[in-house]
NUKE-109848 format. One record per residue (C-alpha): residue in one letter; x, z, y. Coordinates in steps of 0.25 Angstrom, whole numbers, padded with zeros to 4 digits, always signed. Layout:
REM residues N
aXZY;...
END
This chain:
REM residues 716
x+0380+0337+0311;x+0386+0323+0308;x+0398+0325+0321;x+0401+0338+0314;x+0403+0331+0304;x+0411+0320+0309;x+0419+0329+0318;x+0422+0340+0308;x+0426+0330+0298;x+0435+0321+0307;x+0442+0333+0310;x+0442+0340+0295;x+0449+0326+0290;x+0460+0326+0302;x+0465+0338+0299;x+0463+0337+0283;x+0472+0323+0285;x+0482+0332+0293;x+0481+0342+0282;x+0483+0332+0271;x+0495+0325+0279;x+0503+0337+0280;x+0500+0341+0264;x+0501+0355+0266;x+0499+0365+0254;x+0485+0371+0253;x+0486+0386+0259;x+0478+0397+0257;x+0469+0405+0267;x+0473+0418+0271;x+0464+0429+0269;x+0454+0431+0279;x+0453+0446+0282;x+0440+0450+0290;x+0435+0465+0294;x+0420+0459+0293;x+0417+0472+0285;x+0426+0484+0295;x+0438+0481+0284;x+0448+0472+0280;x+0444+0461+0271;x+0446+0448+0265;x+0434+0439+0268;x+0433+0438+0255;x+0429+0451+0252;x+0417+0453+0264;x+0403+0451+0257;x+0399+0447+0272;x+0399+0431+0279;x+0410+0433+0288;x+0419+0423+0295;x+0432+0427+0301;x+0440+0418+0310;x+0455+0422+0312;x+0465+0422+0325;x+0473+0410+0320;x+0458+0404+0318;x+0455+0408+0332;x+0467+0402+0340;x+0467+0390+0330;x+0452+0387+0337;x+0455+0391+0350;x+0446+0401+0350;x+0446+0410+0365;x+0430+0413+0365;x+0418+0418+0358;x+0410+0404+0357;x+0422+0396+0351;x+0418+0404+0339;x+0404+0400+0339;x+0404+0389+0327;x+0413+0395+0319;x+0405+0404+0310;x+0394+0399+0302;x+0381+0403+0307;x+0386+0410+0319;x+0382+0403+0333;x+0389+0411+0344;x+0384+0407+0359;x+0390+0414+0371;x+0380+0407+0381;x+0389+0404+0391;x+0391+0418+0394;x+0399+0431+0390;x+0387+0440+0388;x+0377+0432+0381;x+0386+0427+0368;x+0376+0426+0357;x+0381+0427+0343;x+0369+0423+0332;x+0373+0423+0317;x+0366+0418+0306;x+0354+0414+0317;x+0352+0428+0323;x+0359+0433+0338;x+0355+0442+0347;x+0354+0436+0361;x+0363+0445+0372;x+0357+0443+0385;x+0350+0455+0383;x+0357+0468+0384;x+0347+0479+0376;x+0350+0467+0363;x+0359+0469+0353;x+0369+0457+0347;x+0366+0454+0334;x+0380+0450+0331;x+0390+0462+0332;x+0405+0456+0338;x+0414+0468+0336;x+0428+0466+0341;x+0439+0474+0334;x+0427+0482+0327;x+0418+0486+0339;x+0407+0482+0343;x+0403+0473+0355;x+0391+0478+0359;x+0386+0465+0369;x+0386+0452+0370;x+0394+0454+0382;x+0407+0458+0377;x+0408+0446+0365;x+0411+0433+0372;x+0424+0436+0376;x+0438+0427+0375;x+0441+0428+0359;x+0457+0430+0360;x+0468+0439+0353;x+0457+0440+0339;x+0463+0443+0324;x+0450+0438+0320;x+0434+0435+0321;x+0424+0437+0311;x+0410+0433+0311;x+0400+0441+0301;x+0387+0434+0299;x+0376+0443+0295;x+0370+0456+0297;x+0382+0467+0299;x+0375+0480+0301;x+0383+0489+0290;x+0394+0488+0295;x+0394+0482+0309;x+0379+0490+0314;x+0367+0485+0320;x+0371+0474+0330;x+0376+0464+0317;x+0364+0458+0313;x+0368+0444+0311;x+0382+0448+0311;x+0395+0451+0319;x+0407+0447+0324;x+0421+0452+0322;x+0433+0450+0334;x+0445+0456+0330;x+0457+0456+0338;x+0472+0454+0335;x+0479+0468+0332;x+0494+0467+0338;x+0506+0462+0329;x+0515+0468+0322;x+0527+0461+0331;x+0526+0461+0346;x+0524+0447+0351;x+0515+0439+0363;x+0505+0427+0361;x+0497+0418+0372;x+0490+0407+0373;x+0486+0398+0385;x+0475+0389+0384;x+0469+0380+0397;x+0460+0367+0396;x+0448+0361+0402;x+0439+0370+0412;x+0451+0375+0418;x+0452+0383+0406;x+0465+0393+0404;x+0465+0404+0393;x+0477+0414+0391;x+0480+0423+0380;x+0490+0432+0378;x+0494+0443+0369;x+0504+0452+0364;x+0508+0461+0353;x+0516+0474+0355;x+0522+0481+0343;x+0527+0495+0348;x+0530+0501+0333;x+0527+0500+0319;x+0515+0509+0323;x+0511+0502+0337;x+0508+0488+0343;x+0499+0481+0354;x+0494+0469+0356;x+0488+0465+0371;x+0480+0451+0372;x+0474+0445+0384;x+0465+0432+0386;x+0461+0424+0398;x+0450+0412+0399;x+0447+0405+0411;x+0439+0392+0411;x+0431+0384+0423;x+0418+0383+0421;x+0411+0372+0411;x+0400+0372+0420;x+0399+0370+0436;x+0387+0376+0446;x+0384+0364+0455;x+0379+0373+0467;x+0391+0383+0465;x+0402+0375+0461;x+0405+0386+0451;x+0411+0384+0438;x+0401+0390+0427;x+0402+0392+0413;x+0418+0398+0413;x+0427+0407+0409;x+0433+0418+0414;x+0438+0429+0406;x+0451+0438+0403;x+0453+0447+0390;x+0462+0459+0387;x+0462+0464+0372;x+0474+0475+0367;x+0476+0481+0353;x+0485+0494+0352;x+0489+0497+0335;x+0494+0511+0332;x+0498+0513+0317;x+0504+0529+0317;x+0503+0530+0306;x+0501+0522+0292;x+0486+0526+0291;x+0482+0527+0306;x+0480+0516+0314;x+0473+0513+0327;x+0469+0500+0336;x+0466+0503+0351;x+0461+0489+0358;x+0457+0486+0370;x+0451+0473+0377;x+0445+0468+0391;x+0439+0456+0395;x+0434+0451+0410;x+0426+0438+0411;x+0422+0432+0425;x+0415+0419+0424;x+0403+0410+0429;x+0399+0407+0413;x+0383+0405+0411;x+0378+0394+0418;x+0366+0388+0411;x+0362+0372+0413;x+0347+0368+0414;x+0341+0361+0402;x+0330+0359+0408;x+0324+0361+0424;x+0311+0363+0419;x+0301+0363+0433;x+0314+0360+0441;x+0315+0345+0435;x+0316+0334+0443;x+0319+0342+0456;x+0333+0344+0464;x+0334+0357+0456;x+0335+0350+0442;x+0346+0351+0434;x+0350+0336+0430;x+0360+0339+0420;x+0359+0350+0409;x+0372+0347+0401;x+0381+0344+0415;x+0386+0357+0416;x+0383+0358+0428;x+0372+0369+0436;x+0366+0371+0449;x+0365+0387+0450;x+0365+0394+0464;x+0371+0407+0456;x+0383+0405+0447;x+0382+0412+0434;x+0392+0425+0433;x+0396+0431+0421;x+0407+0444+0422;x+0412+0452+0411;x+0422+0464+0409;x+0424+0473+0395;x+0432+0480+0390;x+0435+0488+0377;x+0443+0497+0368;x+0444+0502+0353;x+0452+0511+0344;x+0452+0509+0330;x+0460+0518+0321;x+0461+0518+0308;x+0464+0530+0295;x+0468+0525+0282;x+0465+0536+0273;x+0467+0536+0258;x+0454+0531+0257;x+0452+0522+0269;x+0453+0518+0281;x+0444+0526+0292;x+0443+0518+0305;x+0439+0523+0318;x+0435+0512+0330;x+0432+0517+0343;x+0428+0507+0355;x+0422+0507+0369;x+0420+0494+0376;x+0414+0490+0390;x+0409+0479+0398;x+0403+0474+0410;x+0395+0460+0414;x+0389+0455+0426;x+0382+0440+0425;x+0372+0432+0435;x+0367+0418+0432;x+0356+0409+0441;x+0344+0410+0432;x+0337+0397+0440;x+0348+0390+0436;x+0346+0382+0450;x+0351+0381+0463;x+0339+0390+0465;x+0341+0405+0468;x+0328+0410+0461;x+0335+0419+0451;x+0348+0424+0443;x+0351+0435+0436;x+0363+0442+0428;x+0364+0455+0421;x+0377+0465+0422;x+0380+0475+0410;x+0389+0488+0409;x+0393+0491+0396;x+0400+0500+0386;x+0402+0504+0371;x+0409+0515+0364;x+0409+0512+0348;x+0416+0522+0336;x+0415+0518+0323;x+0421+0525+0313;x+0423+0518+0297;x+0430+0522+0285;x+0434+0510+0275;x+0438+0514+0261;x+0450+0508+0254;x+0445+0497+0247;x+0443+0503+0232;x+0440+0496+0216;x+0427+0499+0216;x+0422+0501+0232;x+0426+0502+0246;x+0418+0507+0257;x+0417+0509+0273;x+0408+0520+0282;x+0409+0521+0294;x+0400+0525+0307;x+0397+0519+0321;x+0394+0522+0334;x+0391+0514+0347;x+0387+0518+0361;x+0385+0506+0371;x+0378+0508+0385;x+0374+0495+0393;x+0372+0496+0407;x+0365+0483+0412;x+0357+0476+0425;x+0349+0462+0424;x+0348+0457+0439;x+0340+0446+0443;x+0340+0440+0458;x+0328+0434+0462;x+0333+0421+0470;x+0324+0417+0483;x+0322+0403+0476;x+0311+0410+0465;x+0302+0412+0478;x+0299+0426+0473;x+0307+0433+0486;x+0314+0427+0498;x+0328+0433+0494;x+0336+0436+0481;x+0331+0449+0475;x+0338+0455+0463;x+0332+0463+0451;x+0337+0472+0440;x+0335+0476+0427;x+0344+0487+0422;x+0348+0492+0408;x+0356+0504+0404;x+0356+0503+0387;x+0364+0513+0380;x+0364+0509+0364;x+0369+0521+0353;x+0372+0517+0338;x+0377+0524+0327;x+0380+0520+0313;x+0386+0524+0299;x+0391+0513+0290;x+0396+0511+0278;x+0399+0499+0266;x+0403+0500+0252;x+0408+0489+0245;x+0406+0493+0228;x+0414+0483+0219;x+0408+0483+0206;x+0419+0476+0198;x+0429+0468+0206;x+0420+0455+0207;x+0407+0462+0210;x+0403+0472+0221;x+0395+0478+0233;x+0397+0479+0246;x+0387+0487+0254;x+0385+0494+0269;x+0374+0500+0277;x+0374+0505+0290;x+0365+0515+0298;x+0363+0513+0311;x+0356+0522+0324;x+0356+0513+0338;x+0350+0519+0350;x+0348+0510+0363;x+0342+0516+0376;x+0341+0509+0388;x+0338+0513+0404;x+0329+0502+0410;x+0327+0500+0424;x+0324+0488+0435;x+0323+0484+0449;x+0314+0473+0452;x+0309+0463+0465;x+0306+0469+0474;x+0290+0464+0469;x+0293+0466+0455;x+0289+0449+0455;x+0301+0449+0444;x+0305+0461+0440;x+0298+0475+0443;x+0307+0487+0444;x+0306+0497+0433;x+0313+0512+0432;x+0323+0516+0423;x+0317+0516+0408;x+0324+0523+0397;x+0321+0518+0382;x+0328+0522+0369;x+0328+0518+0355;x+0335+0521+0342;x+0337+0511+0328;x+0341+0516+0314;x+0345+0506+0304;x+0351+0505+0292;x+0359+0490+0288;x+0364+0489+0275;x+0372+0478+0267;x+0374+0474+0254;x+0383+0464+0246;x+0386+0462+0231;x+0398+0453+0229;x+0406+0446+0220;x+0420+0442+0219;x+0421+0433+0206;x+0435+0430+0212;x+0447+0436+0221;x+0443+0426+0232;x+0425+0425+0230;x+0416+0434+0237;x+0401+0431+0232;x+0390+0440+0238;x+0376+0443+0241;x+0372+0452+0253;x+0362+0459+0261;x+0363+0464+0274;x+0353+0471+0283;x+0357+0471+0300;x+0349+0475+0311;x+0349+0475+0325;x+0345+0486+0334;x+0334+0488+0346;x+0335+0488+0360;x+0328+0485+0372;x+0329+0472+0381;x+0335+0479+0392;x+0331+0468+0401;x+0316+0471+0398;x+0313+0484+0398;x+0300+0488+0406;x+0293+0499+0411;x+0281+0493+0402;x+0291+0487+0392;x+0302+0494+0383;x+0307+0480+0379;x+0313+0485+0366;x+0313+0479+0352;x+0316+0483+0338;x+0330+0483+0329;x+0333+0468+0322;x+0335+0468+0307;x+0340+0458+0298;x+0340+0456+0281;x+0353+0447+0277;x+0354+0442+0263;x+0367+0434+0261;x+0375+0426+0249;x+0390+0425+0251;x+0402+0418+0244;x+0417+0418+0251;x+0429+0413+0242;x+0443+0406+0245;x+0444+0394+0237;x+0458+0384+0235;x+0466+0395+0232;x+0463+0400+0243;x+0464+0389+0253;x+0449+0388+0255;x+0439+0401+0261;x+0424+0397+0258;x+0411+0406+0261;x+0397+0405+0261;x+0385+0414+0264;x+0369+0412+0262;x+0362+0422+0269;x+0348+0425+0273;x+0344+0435+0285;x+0330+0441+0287;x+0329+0446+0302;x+0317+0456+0308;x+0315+0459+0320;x+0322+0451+0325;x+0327+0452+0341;x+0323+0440+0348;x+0328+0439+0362;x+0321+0431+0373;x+0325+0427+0387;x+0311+0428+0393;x+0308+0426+0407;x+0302+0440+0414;x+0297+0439+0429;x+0307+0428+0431;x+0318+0438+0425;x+0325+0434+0413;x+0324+0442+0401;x+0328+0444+0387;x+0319+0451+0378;x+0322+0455+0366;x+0310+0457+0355;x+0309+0459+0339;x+0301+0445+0339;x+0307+0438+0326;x+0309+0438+0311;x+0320+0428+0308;x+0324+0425+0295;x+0340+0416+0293;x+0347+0411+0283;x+0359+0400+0281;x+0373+0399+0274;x+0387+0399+0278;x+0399+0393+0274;x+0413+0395+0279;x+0426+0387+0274;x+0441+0389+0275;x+0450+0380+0271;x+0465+0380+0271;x+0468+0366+0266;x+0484+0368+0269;x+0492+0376+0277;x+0489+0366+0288;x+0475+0364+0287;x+0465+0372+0289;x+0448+0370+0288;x+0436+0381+0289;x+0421+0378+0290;x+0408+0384+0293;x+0394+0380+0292;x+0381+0389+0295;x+0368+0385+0290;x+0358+0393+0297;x+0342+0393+0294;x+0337+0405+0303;x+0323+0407+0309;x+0312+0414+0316;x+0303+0419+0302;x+0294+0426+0313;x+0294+0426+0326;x+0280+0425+0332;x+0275+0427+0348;x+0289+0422+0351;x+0285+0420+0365;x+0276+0425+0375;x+0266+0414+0371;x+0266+0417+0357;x+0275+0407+0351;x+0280+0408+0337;x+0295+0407+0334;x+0293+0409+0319;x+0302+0398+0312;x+0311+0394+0323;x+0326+0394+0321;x+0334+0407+0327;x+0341+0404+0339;x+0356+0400+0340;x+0354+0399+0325;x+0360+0384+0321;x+0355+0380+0307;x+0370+0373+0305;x+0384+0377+0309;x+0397+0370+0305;x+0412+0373+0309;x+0424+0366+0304;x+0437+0368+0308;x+0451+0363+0306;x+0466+0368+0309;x+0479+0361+0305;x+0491+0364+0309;x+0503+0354+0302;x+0519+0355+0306;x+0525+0346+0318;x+0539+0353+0315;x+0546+0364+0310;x+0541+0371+0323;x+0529+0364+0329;x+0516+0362+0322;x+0502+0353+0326;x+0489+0361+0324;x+0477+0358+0325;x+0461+0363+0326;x+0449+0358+0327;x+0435+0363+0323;x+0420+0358+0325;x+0406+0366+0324;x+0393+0362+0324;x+0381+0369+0326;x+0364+0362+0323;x+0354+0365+0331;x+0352+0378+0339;x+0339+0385+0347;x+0344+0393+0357;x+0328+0400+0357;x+0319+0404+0346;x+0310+0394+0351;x+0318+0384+0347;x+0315+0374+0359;x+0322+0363+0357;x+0325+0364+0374;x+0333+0376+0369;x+0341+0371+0357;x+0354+0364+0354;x+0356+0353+0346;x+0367+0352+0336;x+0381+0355+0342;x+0396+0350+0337;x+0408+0355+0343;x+0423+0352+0339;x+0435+0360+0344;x+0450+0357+0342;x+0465+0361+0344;x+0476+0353+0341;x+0492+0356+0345;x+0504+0360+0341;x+0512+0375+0336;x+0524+0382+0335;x+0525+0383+0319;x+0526+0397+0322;x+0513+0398+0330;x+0522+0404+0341;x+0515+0394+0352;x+0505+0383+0351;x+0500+0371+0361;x+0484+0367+0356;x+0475+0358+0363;x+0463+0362+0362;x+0447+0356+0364;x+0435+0363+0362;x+0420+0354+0361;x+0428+0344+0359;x+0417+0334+0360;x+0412+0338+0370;x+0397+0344+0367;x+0385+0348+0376;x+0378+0358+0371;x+0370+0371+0374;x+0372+0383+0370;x+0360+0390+0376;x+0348+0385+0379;x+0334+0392+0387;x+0323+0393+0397;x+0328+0396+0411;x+0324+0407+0418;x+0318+0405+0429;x+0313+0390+0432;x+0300+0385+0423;x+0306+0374+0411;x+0321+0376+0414;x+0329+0375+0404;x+0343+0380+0403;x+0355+0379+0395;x+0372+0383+0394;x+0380+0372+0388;x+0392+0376+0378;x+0407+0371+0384;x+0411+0357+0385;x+0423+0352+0378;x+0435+0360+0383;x+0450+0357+0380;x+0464+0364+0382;x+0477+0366+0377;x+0481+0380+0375;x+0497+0386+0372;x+0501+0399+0364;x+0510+0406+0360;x+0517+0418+0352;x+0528+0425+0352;
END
């Protein structure tokens, strides 16, 4: 905590003495504007904590991928696990984890309004976004079943209203080259079109010694279009379209600990070296694709919004699972999937006494998905490599009607209340192929299960507003998760199903601009009462690996947030964040095979503190060139990667600073920034857990090294 400290001080008081230097008169914030409720609001006016974090926000940061986001909301850990398919997001102390294809997230990320119903599709370059916003909480109202600690909102740049090109060009360390570049069409007053493009390309961070394969990189192109059509002055419709393709060697994981390969010429002598002996390089390949059509009525008394989607991907990963120069096992999982969602939603004109919205909802996903494993000669089981398969056809139905009402008593006091009711179906076609012995897997025909879920989640909020520019209010907000099946598990003994997750949230809130209106302060207390709960554990089946999921847990979290803007002068900018997060196991007995009890351990990925600060300052060189400036540090406590809470599989307190400094056109039609990520270089892990296959071992992936680089854009 002290080089938090020391580091984010250092770094408030340059750019305070900048600030001072150039005596620039105090400013005020502009309005933030998020959709955190499916309309248009002030923040101000959103009984709900939510954090929303802007485009010029974005680039000032540097921002291009999912985890340069992951300290900046409190009380929000974000881990991608070195991978694309496995990004984890836990809020308030709860995630789901998403190996597992039958599980459900438990933080919803919707982009432009749909829903992403995998892991898989999330961890994609962040480029060409209006804006992010980070709800923390249950959301299942308004947002459904899969929000119960809270969701994520990407929303892209609609197209100008004047035609005109942008791009940037970044390279740095790790042969690092990133491109973007985009453009705006206006056709007519009632036509335009904006076309964006990204690509990322980076060496590996880490290198396989038997190979000589770079592991650990980058490797990905993005595609993203928006068509706006305005015919007339109350119809309007937005058809977008994106694509992304990733082809890399990411997911190497370096041993913590050899266990009964110690002291032999197969030990790993280093752990933090980043350096791995692997006979098999770790492959991860992804292609989506997506589409949507929003249009929107404004009636008299509304607007009516119809949003229709379809999206698809594929993946294909294998990883060594020895982690050796040893051929004795590796396996991978490939998926084919696809979504089609419509919702459909009126929103009321904003009235003296109430507003409301109701709408309805529909989703059909279908999952197509094989787990092989190839039984390596070196595990001494059979004389050559012998595959097995598991496969997995999952088909998952919802529907749901939703409406909210927000009642104002008087203009300081009023009511803001939602329920939702939801019907989900999951079926799932189970079949395998085992050994030839059935020594690791036995083959299994094609089983056919079913189940259904009907819940209702509700919200309720009183509020006050005892000025234009204060929100007060007290909330309660009930979310759920739905059932499903471990996909993986499924037996002809053994359904392997588990029951819906549920979740009681109680929250005190306060929001208000302050200075006239120079400085934006929130705070939220909250307490959450989860049943139920989904724990998911990478057991070991036969020699196979296997996530099982399980209804194992009561957990019970609660903690305060507090964000800060502050606008000190047109030149100098400052926001904060900090997390405290108390959340732990209330009941969690037989946790393990032997009967362990897990009963007051902390939650997994659930830090108890989380700080960000952050700086921006941008002073005149000339009447045409100006110096700019950003630099921002987190830190994050203690961390168990396992409800065991082993210290083997736990990170000690982490402090990462990040920082741009350069120089801009006064009329942001170009910039040059060097930029510097990690600046101080830490190692740390970002996953930790038993190996697979060889008895003791002990792996771990490490988060990247310091990177630096210098980037140039452009408008026009």
């Amino acid at each position: 905590m002290q080089s938090l400290v020391r580091i984010g001080g250092v770094s408030a008081i340059s750019m305070a003495l900048l600030g001072t230097a150039q005596a620039e008169e105090v400013s005020k914030l502009e309005t933030i504007v998020v959709t955190a409720q499916k309309r248009e609001q002030s923040i101000l006016e959103v009984p709900v904590a939510v954090s929303a974090v802007s485009a010029e926000t974005l680039e000032a940061a540097g921002v291009t991928r999912l985890d340069d986001l992951s300290s900046a909301f409190p009380n929000v850990y974000l881990n991608t696990n070195n991978s694309l398919r496995t990004t984890s997001i836990s809020i308030r102390g709860v995630a789901s984890n998403p190996n597992n294809p039958g599980v459900d997230q438990g933080v919803g990320v919707f982009v432009d309004g749909v829903y992403q119903s995998r892991p898989t599709t999330i961890n994609t370059n962040l480029y060409d976004l209006e804006r992010v916003e980070v709800i923390r909480g249950p959301q299942g109202a308004l947002y459904g079943k899969n929000t119960i600690a809270g969701a994520v909102n990407l929303i892209s740049k609609l197209p100008g209203e004047k035609s005109g090109i942008e791009g940037a060009a970044s390279i740095g360390d790790y042969d690092a080259v990133t491109m973007f570049g985009a453009a705006d069409l206006v056709v007519s007053d009632s036509a335009r079109a904006r076309v964006s493009v990204s690509s990322q390309r980076r060496s590996g961070f880490t290198e396989n010694a038997v190979t000589g394969t770079d592991l650990d990189d980058v490797d990905g192109t993005s595609f993203r279009f928006a068509v706006v059509l305005d015919p007339s002055e109350n119809f309007s419709v937005i058809l977008r379209g994106d694509a992304a393709e990733d082809r890399t060697n990411m997911g190497p994981n370096e041993i913590l600990s050899n266990g009964v390969l110690a002291g032999t010429p197969l030990a790993d002598a280093d752990p933090e070296d980043r350096t791995v002996s692997n006979d098999f390089d770790s492959v991860q390949n992804r292609d989506l694709w997506g589409t949507s059509l929003q249009a929107d009525w404004t009636l008299d008394a509304g607007t009516l919004t119809s949003l229709t989607a379809f999206r698809e991907y594929q993946w294909y990963n294998a990883a060594d699972n020895d982690f050796t120069v040893l051929n004795q096992l590796r396996s991978g999982i490939s998926e084919e999937q696809n979504q089609f969602s419509q919702e459909l939603r009126f929103t009321s004109e904003k009235g003296e006494r109430f507003d409301y919205l109701v709408g309805a909802y529909y989703l059909k996903e279908s999952l197509s998905t094989v787990s092989n494993a190839v039984i390596g000669p070196d595990l001494g089981v059979y004389p050559a490599e012998t595959p097995i398969d598991i496969f997995a056809d999952l088909e998952t139905t919802s529907y749901a009607a939703f409406g909210q009402l927000n009642y104002h008593f008087n203009p300081q006091f009023g009511l803001t209340a939602a329920i939702r009711a939801s019907k989900d179906q999951k079926d799932v076609v189970h079949s395998s192929i085992g050994d030839p012995f059935g020594a690791i897997l036995q083959t299994s025909p094609a089983r056919t299960l079913s189940r259904e879920d009907e819940e209702w989640t509700p919200s309720i909020s009183l509020n006050w507003t005892p000025a234009d520019n204060m929100l007060l209010y007290a909330s309660y907000a009930r979310g759920y998760k739905s059932g499903g099946y471990n996909a993986f598990s499924i037996s002809p003994t053994n359904d392997a199903e588990y029951r819906p997750e549920f979740v009681n949230n109680y929250e005190l809130g306060a929001k208000s601009t302050l200075a006239g209106g120079a400085v934006y302060v929130a705070a939220a207390a909250f307490f959450l009462d989860y049943t139920d709960l989904q724990v998911n554990q990478l057991v070991n089946v036969g020699g196979v690996p296997t996530f099982t999921t399980s209804n194992a847990a009561e957990a019970e979290s609660w903690g305060v947030e507090l964000e800060a803007t502050w606008e000190a002068t047109d030149a100098l900018r400052f926001t904060a964040a900090y997390g405290y997060l108390n959340g732990e196991f209330s009941d969690f007995k037989n946790a393990t095979s032997s009967g362990a009890d897990y009963s007051g351990n902390r939650l997994p990925e659930a830090p108890e503190h989380s700080l960000s600060l952050n700086g921006d300052y941008r002073s005149r060189l000339s009447d045409a060139l100006d110096f700019v400036a950003h630099a921002d540090t987190s830190y994050r406590s203690e961390l168990y990667f396992s409800p065991g809470n082993d210290p083997d599989y736990s990170q000690d307190a982490v402090t990462l600073v990040n920082s741009r400094i350069g120089i801009a056109a006064s009329d942001d039609s170009w910039s040059l920034m060097l930029w510097g990520r990690n600046l101080t270089d830490e190692t740390y892990a970002i996953s930790r857990s038993a190996g697979v296959i060889i008895p003791g071992q002990q792996i771990q992936s490490l988060g990247a090294p310091r990177t630096w680089g210098v980037e140039l854009r452009a408008r026009y």
